[in-house]
C-alpha positions in Angstrom: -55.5 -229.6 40.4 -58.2 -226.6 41.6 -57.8 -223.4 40.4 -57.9 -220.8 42.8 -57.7 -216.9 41.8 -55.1 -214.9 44.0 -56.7 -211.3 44.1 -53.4 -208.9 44.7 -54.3 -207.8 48.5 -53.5 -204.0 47.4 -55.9 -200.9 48.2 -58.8 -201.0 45.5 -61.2 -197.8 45.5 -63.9 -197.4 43.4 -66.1 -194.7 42.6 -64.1 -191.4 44.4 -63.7 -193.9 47.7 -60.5 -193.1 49.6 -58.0 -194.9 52.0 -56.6 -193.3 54.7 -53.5 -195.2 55.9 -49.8 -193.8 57.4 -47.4 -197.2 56.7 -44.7 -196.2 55.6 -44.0 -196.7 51.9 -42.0 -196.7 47.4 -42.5 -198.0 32.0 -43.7 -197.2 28.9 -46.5 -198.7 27.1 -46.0 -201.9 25.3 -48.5 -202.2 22.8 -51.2 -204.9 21.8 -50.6 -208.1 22.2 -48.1 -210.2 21.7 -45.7 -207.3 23.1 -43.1 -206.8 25.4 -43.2 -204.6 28.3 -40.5 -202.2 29.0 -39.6 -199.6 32.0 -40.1 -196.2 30.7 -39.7 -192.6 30.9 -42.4 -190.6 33.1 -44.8 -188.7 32.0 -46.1 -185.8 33.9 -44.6 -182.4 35.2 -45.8 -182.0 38.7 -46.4 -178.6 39.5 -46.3 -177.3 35.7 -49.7 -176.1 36.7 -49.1 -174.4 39.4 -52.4 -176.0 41.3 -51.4 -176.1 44.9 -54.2 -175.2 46.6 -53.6 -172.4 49.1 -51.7 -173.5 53.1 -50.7 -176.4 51.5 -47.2 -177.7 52.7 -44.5 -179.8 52.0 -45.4 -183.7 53.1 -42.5 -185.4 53.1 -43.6 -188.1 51.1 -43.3 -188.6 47.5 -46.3 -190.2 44.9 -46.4 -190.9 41.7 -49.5 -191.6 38.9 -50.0 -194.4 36.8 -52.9 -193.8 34.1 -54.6 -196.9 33.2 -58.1 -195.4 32.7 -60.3 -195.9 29.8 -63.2 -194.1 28.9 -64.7 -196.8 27.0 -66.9 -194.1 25.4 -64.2 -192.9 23.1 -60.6 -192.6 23.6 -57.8 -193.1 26.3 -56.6 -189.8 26.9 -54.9 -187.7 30.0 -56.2 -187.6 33.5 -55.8 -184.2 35.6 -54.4 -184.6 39.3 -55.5 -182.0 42.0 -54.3 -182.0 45.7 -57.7 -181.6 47.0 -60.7 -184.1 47.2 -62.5 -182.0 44.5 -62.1 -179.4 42.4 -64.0 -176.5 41.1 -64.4 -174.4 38.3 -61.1 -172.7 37.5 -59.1 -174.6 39.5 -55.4 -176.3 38.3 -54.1 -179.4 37.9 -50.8 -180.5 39.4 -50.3 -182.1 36.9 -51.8 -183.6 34.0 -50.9 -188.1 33.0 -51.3 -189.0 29.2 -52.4 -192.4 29.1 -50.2 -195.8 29.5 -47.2 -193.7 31.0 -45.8 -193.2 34.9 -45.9 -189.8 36.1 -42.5 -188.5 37.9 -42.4 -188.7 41.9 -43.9 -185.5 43.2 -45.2 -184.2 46.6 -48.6 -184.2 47.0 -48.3 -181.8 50.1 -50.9 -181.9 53.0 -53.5 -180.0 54.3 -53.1 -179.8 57.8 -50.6 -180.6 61.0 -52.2 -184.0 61.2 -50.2 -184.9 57.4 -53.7 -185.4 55.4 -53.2 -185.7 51.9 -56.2 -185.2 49.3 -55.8 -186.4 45.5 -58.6 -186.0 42.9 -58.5 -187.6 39.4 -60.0 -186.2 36.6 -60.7 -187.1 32.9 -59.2 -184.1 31.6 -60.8 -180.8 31.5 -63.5 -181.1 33.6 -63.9 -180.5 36.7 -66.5 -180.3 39.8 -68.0 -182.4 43.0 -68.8 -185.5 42.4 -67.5 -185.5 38.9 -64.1 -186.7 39.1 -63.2 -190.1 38.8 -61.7 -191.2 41.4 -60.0 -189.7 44.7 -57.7 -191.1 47.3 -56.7 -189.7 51.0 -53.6 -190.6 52.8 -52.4 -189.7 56.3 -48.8 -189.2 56.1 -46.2 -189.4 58.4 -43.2 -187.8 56.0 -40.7 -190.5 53.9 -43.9 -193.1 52.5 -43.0 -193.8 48.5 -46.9 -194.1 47.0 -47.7 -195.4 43.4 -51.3 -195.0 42.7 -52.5 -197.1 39.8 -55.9 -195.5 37.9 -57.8 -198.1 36.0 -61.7 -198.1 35.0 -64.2 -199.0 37.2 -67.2 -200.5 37.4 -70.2 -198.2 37.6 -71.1 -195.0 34.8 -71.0 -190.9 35.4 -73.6 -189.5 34.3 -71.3 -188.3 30.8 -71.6 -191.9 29.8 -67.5 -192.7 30.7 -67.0 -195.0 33.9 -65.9 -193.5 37.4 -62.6 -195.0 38.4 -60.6 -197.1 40.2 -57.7 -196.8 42.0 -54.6 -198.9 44.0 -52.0 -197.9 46.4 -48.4 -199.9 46.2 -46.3 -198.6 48.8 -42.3 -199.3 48.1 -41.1 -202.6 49.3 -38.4 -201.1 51.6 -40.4 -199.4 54.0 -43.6 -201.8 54.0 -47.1 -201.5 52.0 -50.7 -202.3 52.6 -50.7 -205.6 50.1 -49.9 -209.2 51.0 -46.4 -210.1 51.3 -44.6 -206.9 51.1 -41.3 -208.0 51.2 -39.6 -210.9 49.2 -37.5 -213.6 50.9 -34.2 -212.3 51.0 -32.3 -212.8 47.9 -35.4 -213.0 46.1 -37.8 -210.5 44.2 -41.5 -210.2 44.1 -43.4 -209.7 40.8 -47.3 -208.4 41.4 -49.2 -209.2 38.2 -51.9 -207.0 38.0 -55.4 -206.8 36.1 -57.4 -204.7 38.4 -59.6 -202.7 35.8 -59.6 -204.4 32.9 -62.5 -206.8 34.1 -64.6 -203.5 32.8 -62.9 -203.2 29.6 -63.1 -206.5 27.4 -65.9 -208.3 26.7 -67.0 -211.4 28.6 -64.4 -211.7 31.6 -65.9 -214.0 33.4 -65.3 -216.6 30.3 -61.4 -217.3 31.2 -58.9 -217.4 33.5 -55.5 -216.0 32.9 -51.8 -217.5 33.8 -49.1 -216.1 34.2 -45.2 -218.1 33.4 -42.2 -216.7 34.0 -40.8 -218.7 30.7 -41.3 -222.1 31.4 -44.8 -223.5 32.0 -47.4 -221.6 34.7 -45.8 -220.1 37.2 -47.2 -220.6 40.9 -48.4 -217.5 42.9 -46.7 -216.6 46.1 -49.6 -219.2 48.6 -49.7 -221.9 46.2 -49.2 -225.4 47.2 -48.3 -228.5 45.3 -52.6 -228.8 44.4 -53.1 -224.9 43.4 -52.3 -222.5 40.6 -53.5 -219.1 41.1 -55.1 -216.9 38.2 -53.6 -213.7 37.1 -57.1 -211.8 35.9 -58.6 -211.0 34.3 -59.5 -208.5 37.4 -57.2 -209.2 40.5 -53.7 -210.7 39.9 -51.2 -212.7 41.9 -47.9 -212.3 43.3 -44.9 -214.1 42.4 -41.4 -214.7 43.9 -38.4 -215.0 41.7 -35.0 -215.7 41.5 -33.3 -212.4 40.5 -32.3 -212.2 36.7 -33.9 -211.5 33.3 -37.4 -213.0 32.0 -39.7 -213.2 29.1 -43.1 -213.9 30.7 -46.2 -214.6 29.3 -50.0 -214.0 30.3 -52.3 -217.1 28.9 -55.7 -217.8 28.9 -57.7 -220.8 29.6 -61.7 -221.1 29.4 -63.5 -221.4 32.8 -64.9 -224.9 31.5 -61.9 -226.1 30.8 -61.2 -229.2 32.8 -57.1 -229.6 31.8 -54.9 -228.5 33.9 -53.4 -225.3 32.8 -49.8 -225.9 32.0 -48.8 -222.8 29.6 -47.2 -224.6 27.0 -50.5 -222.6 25.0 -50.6 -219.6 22.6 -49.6 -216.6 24.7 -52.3 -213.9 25.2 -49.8 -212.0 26.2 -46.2 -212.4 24.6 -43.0 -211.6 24.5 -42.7 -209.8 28.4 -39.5 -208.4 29.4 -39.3 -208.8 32.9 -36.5 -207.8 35.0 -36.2 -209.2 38.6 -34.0 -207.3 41.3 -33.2 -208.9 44.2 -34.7 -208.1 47.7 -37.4 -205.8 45.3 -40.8 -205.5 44.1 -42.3 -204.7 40.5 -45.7 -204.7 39.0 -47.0 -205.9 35.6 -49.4 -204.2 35.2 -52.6 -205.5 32.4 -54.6 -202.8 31.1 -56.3 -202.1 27.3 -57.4 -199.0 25.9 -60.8 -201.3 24.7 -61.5 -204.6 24.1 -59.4 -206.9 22.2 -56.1 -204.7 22.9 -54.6 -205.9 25.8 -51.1 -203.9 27.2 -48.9 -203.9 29.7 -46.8 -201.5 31.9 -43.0 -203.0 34.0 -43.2 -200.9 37.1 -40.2 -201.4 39.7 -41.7 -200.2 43.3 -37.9 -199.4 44.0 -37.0 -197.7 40.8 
């Protein structure tokens, strides 16, 4: 049987890239492994700041934050949103994501009649052009539903932490820019994602990771009777399911490894509650704070 690695066909920036799009669109931290992942409160009070840069106006749309970044030159810690591609010395956040958690659904208002959105990242408390970590543009249209997923990327500010990275998962309903938006009917999608934490442990090119759904490896969404997609570490896969209740797993096989992976293995990743709604989409999302601590976040798109 090949192995063939199913990278999820979401928007991945690096390095303050952006993505301009108009599609129209829609957890708490379990801890090191073996965990279990659980849908959680938000985190984040948008507009608490008060940072809405000025003719701003109401977008229509709604976004929401996921903080997945690590610093890798000391700890996870909060990331400061501002609704401009940069911001300068006294400026304000938005609003302000500890680590591991989900902001709440805010507007990110526009700029202009033509709907363009700006979003910078920041580690917190600092600010300035060219510093932040990542940033992300949208045209919008009114009614998308955005979650933006900020992991760690793969090249070095000049403070020693790594720039970011970031992906766009638009809600199932109204469409999205990855593969295979919308399940079969009567079915549900599950995106495992490990975007990020390629540039967090050590030596991830050494394995590749499988994900079950509680009895033996799982096959990705394009998989045929002679595949089995990877789940990371970097990329992920998509998965459809019959709606109901799991306890997934995440398990690891060397590269040079000639058996056929079958899951029946330690779990890397244990204990995984995973709930399945039919005619929806979640992400399980794989991040760490540093090496050897491997977490995940349960985040429905339609929740």
């Amino acid at each position: 049987m090949r192995r063939t690695i199913s990278l999820i066909a979401a928007c991945i920036l690096v390095v303050g890239c952006s993505s301009g799009g108009s599609a129209p669109s829609g957890a708490a931290s379990s801890g090191g492994s073996p965990a279990a992942s659980t849908s959680g409160a938000a985190a984040g009070t948008p507009g608490a700041a008060g940072g809405l840069p000025a003719g701003h106006r109401p977008s229509g749309a709604k976004v929401r934050i996921v903080n997945a970044y690590a610093p890798l030159n000391g700890d996870p810690g909060p990331i400061d949103v501002y609704a401009a591609p940069w911001a300068a010395e006294g400026d304000k956040p938005i609003l302000s994501v500890p680590y591991g958690t989900v902001s709440d659904y805010f507007d990110p208002t526009v700029s202009d009649d033509a709907g363009d959105m700006f979003l910078s990242m920041y580690w917190a408390g600092t600010q300035g052009n060219g510093t932040e970590l990542i940033s992300q543009t949208e045209t919008l249209k009114g009614g998308e539903v955005i979650t933006f997923i900020v992991a760690t990327g793969d090249s070095t500010q000049d403070s020693g932490r790594p720039f970011g990275s970031i992906q766009a998962f638009f809600q199932t309903a109204s469409g999205g820019t990855f593969g295979q938006t919308t399940p079969a009917p009567g079915k549900a999608l599950l995106i495992v994602d490990s975007n990020g934490v390629e540039n967090v442990i050590a030596k991830p090119d050494s394995a590749t990771w499988f994900f079950s759904a509680g009895t033996g490896c799982t096959k990705a969404i394009n998989d045929d009777a002679n595949s089995l997609s990877g789940a990371g570490p970097g990329g992920g896969g998509t998965y459809q399911l019959d709606p109901g209740s799991y306890t997934g797993s995440i398990h690891s096989y060397a590269k040079d490894d000639p058996s056929i992976p079958t899951c029946d293995n330690a779990a890397l990743i244990g204990n995984l509650a995973i709930k399945a709604a039919a005619d929806q989409t979640a992400i399980l999302l794989i991040y760490a704070p540093k090496d050897g601590d491997l977490r995940t976040l349960f985040i429905p798109l339609d929740g």
